[in-house]
C-alpha distance (Angstrom), angle and dihedral (degrees) to the residues before:
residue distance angle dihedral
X1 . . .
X2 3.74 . .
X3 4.18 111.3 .
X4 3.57 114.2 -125.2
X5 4.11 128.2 -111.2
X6 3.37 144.2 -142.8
X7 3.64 127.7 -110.1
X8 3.56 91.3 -128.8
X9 3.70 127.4 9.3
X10 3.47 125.5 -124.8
X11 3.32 128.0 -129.3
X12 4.18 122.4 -147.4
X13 4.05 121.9 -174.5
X14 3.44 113.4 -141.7
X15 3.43 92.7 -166.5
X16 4.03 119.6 -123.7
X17 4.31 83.0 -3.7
X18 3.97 82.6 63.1
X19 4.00 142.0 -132.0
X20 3.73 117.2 -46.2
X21 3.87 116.6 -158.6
X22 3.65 99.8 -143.1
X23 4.34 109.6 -176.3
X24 3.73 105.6 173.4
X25 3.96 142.9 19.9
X26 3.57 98.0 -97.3
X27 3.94 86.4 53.8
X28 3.97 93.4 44.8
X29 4.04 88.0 47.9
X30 3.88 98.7 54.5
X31 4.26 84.0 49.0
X32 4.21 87.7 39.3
X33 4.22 81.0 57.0
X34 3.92 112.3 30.3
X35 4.13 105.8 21.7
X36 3.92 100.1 35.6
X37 3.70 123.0 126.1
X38 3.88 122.8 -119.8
X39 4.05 77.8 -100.9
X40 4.14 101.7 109.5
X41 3.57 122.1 160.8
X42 3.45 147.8 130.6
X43 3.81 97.8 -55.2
X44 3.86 84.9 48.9
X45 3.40 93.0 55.8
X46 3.35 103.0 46.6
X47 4.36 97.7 42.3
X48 3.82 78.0 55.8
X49 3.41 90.5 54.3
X50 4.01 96.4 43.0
X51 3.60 94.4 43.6
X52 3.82 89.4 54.5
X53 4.30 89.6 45.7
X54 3.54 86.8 54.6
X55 3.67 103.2 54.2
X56 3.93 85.1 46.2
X57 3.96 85.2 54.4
X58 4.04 88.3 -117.4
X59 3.80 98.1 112.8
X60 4.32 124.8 23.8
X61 3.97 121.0 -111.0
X62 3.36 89.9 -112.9
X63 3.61 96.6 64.1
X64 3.63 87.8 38.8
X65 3.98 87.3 50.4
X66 4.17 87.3 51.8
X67 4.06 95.1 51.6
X68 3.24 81.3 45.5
X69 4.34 99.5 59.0
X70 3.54 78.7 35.8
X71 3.67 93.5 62.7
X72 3.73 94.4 32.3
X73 3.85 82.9 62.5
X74 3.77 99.3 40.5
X75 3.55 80.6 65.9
X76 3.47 101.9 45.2
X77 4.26 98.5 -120.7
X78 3.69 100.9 150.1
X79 4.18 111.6 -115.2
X80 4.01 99.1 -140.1
């Protein structure tokens, strides 16, 4: 089963660590898990959520791609 992409990836600084290109849920997940910071709220919660609907085929990538900037914001990683 093929995993499904993004349109357009997005890209999150984590500052001296580095940007990340991240182009699809199952990407965005593994960073949501292993290369968050301590920063996890609401917006965390639910792009964790989304990213996990959408490699179930219960939500799209694009609105697993928009929790995600959401999140990405929420915890204030700069989207070059």
């Amino acid at each position: 089963m093929s995993q499904p992409h993004w349109q357009k990836p997005v890209r999150v600084a984590f500052g001296s660590q580095g940007t990340e290109i991240i182009n699809s849920p199952f990407e965005a997940l593994i960073v949501l898990t292993d290369r968050w910071p301590d920063m996890r709220g609401p917006h965390f919660v639910k792009a964790r959520s989304t990213c996990r609907a959408a490699l179930d085929g219960r939500r799209t990538p694009e609105e697993a791609r928009q929790q995600f900037e959401q999140a990405v914001s929420e915890a204030q990683l700069h989207i070059n």
